[in-house]
TORLUM-489524 format. One record per residue (C-alpha): residue number from 1; residue in three letters; y, x, z. Coordinates in nm, 4 decimals, padded with zeros to 6 digits, always signed. Each point is the difference from the previous one (the first is absolute). Example, Ala and Ser with C-alpha at 12.3 -4.5 7.8 and 13.67 -1.06 7.14 Angstrom:
// residues 2
R     i    aa      north       east         up
R     1   ala   -00.4500   +01.2300   +00.7800
R     2   ser   +00.3440   +00.1370   -00.0660
This chain:
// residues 333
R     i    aa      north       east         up
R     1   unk   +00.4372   +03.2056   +00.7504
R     2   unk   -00.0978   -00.1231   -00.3257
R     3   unk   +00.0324   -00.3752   -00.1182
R     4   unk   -00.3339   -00.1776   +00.0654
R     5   unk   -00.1692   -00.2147   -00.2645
R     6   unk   +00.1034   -00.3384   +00.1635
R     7   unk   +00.3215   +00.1526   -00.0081
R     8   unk   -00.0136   +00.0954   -00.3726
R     9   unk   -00.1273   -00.3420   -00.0980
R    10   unk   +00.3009   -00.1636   +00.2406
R    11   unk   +00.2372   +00.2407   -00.2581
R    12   unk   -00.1471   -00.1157   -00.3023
R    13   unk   +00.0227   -00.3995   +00.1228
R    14   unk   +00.3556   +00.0706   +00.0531
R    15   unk   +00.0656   +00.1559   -00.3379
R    16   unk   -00.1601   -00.2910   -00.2085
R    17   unk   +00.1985   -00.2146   +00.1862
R    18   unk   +00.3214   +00.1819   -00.0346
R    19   unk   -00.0822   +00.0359   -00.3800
R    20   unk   -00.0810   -00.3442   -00.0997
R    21   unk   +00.3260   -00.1261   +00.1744
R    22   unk   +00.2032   +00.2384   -00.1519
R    23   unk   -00.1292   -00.0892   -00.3307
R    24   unk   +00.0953   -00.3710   +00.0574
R    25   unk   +00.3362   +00.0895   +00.1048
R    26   unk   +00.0685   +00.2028   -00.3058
R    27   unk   -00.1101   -00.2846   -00.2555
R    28   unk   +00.2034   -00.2718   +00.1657
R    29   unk   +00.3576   -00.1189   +00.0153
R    30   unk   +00.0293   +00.1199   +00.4078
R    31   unk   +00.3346   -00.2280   +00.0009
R    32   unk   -00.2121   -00.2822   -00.0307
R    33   unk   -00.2287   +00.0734   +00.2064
R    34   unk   +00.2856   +00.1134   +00.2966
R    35   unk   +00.1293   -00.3757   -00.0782
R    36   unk   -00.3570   -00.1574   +00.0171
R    37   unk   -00.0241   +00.1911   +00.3347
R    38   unk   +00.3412   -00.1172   +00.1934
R    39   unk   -00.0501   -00.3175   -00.1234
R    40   unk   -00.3318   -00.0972   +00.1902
R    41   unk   +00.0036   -00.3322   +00.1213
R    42   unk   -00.0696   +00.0170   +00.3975
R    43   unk   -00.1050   -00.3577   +00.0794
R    44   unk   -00.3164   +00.0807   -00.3080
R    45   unk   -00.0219   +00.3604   +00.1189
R    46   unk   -00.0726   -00.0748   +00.3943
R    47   unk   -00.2545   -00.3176   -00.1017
R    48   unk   -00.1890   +00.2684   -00.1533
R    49   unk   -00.0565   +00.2072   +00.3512
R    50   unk   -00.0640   -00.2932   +00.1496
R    51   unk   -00.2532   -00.0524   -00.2035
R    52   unk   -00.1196   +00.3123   -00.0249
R    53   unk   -00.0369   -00.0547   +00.3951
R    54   unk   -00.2298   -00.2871   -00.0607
R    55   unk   -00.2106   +00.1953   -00.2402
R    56   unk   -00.0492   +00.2329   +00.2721
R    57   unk   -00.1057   -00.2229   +00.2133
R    58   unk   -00.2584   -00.0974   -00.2607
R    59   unk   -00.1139   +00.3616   -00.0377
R    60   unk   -00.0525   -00.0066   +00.4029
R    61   unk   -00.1918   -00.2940   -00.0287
R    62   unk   -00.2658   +00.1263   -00.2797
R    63   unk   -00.0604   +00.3348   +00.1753
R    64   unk   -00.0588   -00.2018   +00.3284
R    65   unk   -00.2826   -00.2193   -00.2124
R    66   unk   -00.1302   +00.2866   -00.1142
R    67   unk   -00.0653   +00.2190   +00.2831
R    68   unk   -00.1266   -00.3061   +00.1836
R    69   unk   -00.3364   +00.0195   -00.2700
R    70   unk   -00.0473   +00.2866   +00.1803
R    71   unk   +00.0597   -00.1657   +00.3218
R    72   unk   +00.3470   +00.1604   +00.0586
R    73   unk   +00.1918   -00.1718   +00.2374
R    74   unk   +00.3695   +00.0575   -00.0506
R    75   unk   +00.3427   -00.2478   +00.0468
R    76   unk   +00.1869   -00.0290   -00.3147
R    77   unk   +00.3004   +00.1428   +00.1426
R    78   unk   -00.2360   +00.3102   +00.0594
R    79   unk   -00.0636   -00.0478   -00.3436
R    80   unk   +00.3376   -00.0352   -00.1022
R    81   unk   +00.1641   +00.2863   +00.2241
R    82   unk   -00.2698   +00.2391   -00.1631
R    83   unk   +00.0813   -00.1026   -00.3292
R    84   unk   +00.3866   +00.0884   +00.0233
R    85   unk   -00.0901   +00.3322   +00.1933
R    86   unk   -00.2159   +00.1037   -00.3590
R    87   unk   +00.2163   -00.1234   -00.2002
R    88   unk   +00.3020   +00.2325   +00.1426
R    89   unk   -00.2188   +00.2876   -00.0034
R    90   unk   -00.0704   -00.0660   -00.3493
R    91   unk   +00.3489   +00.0033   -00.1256
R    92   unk   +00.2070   +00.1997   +00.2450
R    93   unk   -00.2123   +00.2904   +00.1253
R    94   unk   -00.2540   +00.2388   -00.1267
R    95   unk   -00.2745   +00.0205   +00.2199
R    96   unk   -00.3471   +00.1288   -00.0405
R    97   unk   -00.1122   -00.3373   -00.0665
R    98   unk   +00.1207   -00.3073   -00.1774
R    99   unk   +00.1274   -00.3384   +00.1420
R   100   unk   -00.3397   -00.1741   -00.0499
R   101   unk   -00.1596   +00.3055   +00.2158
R   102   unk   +00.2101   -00.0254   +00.2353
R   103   unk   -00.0670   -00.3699   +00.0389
R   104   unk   -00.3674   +00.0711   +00.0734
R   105   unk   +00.0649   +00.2620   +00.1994
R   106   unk   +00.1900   -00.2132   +00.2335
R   107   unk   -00.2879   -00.2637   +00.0084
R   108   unk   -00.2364   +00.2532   +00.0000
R   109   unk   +00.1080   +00.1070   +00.3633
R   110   unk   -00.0082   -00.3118   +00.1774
R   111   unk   -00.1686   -00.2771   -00.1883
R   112   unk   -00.2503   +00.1115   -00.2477
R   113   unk   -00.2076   +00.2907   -00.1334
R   114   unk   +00.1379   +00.2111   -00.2503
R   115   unk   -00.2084   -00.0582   -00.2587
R   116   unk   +00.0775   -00.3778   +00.0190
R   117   unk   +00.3862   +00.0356   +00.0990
R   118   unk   -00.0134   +00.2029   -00.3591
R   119   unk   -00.2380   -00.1896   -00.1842
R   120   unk   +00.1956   -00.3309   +00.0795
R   121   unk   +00.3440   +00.1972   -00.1493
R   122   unk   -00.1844   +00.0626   -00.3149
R   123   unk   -00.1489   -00.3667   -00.0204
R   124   unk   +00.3297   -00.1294   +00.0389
R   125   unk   +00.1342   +00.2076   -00.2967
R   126   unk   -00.2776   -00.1110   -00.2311
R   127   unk   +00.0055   -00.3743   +00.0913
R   128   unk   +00.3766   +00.0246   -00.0404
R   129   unk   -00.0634   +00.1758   -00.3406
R   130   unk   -00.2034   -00.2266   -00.1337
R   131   unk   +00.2118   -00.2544   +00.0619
R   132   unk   +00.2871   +00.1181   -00.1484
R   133   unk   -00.1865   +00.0440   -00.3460
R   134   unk   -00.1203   -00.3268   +00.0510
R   135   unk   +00.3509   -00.1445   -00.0117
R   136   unk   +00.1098   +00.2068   -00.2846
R   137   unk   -00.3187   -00.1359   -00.1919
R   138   unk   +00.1396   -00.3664   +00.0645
R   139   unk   +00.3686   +00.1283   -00.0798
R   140   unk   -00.1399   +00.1497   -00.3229
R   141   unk   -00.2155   -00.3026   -00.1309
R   142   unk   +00.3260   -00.2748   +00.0810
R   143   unk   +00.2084   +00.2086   -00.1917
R   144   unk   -00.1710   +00.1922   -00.2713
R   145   unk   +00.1968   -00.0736   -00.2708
R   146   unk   +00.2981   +00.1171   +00.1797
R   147   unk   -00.1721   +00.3271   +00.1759
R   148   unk   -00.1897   +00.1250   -00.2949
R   149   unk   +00.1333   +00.2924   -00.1404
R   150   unk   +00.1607   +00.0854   +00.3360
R   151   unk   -00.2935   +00.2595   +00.1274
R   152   unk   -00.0828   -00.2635   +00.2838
R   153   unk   -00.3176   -00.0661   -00.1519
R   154   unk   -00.1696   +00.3383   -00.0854
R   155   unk   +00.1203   +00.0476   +00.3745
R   156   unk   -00.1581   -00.2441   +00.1796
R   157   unk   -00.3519   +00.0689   -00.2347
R   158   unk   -00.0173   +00.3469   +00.1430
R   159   unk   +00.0567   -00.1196   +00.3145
R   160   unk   -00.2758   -00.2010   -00.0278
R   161   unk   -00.1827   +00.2467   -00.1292
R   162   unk   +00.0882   +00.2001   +00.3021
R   163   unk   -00.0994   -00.3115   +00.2537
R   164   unk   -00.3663   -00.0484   -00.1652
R   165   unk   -00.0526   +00.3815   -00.0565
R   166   unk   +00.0654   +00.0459   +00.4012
R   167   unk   -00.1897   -00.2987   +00.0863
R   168   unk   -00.3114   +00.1263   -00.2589
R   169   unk   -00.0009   +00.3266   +00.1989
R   170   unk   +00.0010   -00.1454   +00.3251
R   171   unk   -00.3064   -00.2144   -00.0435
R   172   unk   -00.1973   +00.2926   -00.1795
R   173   unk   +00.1600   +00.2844   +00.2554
R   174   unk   -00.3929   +00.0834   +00.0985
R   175   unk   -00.0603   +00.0953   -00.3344
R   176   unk   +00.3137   +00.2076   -00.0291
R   177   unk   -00.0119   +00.1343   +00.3180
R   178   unk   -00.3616   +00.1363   -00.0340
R   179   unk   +00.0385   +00.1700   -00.3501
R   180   unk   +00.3538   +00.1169   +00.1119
R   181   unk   -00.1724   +00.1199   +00.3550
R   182   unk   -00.2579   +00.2075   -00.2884
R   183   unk   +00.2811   +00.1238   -00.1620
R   184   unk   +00.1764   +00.1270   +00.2943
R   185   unk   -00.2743   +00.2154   +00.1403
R   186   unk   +00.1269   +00.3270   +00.1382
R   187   unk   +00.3577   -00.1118   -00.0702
R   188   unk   +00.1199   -00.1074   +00.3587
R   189   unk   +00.3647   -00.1158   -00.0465
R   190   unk   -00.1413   -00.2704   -00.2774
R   191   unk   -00.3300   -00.0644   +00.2196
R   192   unk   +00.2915   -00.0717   +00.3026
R   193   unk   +00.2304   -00.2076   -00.2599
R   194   unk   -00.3491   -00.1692   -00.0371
R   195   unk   -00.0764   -00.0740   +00.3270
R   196   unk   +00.3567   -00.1666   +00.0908
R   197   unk   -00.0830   -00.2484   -00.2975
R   198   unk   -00.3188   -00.0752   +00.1364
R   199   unk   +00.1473   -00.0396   +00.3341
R   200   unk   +00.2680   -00.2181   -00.1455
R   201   unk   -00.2291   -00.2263   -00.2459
R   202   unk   -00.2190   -00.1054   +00.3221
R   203   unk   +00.3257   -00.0890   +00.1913
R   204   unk   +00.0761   -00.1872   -00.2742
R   205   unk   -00.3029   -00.2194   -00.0097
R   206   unk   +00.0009   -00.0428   +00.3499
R   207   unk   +00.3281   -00.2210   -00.0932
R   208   unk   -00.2256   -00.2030   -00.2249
R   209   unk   -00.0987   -00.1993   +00.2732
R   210   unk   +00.3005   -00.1602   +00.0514
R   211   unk   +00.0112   -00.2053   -00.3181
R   212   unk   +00.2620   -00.2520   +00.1624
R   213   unk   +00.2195   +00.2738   +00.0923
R   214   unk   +00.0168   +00.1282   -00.3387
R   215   unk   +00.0462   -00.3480   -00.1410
R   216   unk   +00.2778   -00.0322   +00.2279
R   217   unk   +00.1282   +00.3559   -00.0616
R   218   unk   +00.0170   -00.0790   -00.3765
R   219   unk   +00.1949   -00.3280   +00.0228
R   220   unk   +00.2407   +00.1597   +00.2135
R   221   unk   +00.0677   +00.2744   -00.2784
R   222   unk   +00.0509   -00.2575   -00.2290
R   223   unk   +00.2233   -00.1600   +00.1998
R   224   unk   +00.1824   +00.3415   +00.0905
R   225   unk   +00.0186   +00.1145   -00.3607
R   226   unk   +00.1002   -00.3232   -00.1496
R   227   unk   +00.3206   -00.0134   +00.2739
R   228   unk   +00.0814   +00.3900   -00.0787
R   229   unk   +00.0416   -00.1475   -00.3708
R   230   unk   +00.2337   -00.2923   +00.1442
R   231   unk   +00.1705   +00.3025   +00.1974
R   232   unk   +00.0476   +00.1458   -00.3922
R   233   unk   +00.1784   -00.2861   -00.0976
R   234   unk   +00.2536   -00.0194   +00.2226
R   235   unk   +00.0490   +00.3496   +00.0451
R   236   unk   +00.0686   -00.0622   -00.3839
R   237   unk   +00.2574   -00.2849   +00.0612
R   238   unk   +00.1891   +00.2079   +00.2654
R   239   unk   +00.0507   +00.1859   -00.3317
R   240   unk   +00.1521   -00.3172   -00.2008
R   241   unk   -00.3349   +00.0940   -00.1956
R   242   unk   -00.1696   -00.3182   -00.1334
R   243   unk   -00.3428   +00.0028   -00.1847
R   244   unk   -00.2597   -00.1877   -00.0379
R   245   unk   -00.2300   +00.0105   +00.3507
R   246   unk   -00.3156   +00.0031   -00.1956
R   247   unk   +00.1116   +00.3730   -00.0956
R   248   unk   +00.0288   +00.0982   +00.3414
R   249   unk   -00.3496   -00.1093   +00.0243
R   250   unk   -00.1490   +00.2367   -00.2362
R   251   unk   +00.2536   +00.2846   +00.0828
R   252   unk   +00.0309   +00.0224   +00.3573
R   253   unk   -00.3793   +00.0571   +00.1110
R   254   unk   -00.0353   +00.2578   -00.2903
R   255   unk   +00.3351   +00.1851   +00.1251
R   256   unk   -00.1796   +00.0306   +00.3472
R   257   unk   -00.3393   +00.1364   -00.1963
R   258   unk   +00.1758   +00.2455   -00.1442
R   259   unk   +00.2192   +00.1298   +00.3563
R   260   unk   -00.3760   +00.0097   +00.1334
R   261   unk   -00.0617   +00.3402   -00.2013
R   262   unk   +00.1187   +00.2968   +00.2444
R   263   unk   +00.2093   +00.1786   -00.2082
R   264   unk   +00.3533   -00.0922   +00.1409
R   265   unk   +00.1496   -00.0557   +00.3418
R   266   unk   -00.0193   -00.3366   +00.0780
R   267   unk   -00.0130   -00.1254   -00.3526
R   268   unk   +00.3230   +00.0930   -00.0844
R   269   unk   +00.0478   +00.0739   -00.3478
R   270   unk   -00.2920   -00.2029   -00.0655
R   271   unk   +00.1838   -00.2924   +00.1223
R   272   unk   +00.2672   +00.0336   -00.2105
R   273   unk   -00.1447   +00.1200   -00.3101
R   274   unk   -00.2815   -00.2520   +00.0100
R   275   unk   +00.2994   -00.2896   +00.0333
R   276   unk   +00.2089   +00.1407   -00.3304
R   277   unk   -00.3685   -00.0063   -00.1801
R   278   unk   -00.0768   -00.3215   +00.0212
R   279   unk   +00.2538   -00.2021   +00.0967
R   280   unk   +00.2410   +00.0901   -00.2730
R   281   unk   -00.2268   -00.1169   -00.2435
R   282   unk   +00.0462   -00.3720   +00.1371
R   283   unk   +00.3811   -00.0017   +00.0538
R   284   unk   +00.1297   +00.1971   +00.2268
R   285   unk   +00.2273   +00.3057   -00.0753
R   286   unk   -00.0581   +00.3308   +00.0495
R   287   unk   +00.2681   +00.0134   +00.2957
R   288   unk   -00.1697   -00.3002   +00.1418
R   289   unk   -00.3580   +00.0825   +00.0042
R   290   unk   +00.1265   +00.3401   +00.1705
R   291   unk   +00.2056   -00.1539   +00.2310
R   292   unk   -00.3119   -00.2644   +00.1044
R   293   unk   -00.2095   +00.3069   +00.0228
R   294   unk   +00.2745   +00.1500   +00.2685
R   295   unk   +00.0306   -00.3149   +00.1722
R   296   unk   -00.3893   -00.0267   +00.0416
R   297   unk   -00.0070   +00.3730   +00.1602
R   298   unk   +00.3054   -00.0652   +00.2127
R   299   unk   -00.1591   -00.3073   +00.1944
R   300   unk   -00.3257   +00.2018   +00.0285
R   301   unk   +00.1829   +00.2511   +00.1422
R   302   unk   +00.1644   -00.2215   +00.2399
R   303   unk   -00.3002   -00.1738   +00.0931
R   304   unk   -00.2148   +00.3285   +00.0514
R   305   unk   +00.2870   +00.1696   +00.1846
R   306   unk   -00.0893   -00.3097   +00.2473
R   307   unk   -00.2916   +00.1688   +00.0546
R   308   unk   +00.1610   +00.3156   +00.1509
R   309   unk   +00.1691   -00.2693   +00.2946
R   310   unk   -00.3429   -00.1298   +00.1071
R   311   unk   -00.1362   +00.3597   +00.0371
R   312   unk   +00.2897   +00.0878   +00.1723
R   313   unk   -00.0340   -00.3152   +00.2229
R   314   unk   -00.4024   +00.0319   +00.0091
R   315   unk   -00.1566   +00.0868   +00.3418
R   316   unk   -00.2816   +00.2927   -00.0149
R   317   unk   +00.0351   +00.3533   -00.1759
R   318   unk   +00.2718   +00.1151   -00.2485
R   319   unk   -00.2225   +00.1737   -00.2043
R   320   unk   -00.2236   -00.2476   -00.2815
R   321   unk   -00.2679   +00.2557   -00.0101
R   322   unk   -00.0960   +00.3348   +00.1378
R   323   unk   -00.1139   +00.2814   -00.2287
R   324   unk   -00.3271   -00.0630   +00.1540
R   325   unk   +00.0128   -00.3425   -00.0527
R   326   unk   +00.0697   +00.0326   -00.3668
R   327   unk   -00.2669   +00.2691   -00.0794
R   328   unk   -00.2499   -00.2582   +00.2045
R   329   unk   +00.1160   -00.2948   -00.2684
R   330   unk   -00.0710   +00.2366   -00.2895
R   331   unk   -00.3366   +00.0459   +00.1819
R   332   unk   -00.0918   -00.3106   +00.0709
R   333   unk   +00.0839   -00.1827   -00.3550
């Protein structure tokens, strides 16, 4: 049986991934970096997964808001168990649908539609987003003598630009949709694609109603994002790395922008390369910024492999989502 697309696309994530670290390791002094490694500081090290804990929490906390616009009624442990199970699936196993999916799927069979168990996933990803390039911005105007140059600020302008050209299609989707729906006459896989996006838009503003919610949901990712760039830091000092925390301010929530594209597992690669590009033009080595870059994946791992326990420990089905149920997602949004 031949390899299917997914599985194809799964190959190629694994390849760029495989590549870029390679690449790192071959322009760096690995003996320094073995030595950066060994000599993590513990006491730094586990204050960062607690932390990271307590940012999870927050993450339980904003989904729970946000389903609630749609009057959703679910605990925040709910929340929170939910939100390790996606996260493991995520990193550790490669299923026919993606940790956030999986997530909604889950919700989707007890407390909520599956439009809205979806719709709220995607809300929280966008509220989250635009938070995070809202903190950059802030990062970027403190310190723009120090930053310029760096490639932090022709990164956050395009993802600006990104942010208002979403939001401009949003608003003016019945315009788009009816001159794409035009276009796509006698074409049914694009008039299908077309219909899911219609589906999805009207979910969507079915969330505007629940203006509080949202206002909640976006303090909370401000709050989440700022304490993943305090998580940064000390995951830096575990090091014996010490720069200036205003840097970790601009770097950190672009480093996550850029492990958002899907073309590595998990970010890896990404991670690491994104860490040696900017941070060694502020003071840290080459072995350093590598090593943080490490460090970073190796408490995500540890924190995602959590995930796998509370499955494990979950009552209900073993499996996240039936075929069926995963060709009825695609269908529905």
């Amino acid at each position: 049986m031949g390899i299917s697309r997914k599985g194809w696309m799964r190959l190629l994530k694994i390849a760029v991934s495989s590549g870029l670290l390679l690449y790192l390791f071959l322009t760096i002094d690995v003996s320094e970096l073995g030595r950066r490694l060994v000599e993590v500081r513990l006491v730094w090290f586990g204050s960062a997964l607690a932390l990271m804990l307590v940012a999870r929490l927050i993450v339980a906390v904003r989904w729970q808001v946000l389903l609630a616009a749609r009057g959703v009624r679910m605990t925040v442990l709910r929340s929170l168990q939910l939100g390790f199970i996606g996260s493991f699936f995520n990193t550790f196993l490669p299923t026919s649908v993606g940790g956030d999916a999986v997530r909604a799927l889950h919700v989707a069979r007890s407390e909520a539609g599956l439009a809205d168990s979806f719709v709220s996933v995607v809300l929280e990803r966008a509220v989250g987003m635009v938070a995070l390039v809202l903190l950059t911005t802030v990062g970027c105007i403190v310190a723009y003598d120090r930053v310029r140059g760096t490639g932090a600020l022709t990164g956050v302008v395009i993802l600006w630009i990104l942010i208002v050209g979403s939001a401009l299609v949003f608003y003016t989707w019945g315009v788009w949709s009816n001159w794409l729906n035009g276009f796509g006459a006698g074409r049914p896989r694009l008039a299908a694609l077309l219909g899911r996006f219609d589906s999805l838009h009207e979910s969507i503003l079915g969330f505007r109603r629940g203006n509080r919610e949202l206002a909640i949901g976006f303090v909370l990712s401000v709050l989440f994002h700022a304490l993943t760039i305090i998580i940064a830091l000390i995951l830096a000092k575990s090091l014996g790395i010490d720069i200036p925390f205003i840097y970790f301010v601009v770097f950190q929530p672009l480093r996550q922008a850029l492990m958002m594209i899907p073309i590595t597992i998990f970010g890896t690669g990404v991670r690491e390369a994104s860490s040696v590009l900017f941070y060694t033009q502020v003071g840290m080595t080459h072995p350093e910024a590598l090593a943080f870059g490490l460090v970073s994946g190796i408490a995500m791992l540890i924190m995602n492999a959590v995930g796998g326990i509370v499955y494990a420990l979950s009552p209900g089905p073993r499996c996240p989502a039936s075929a069926g149920e995963s060709a009825h997602l695609s269908s529905e949004v």
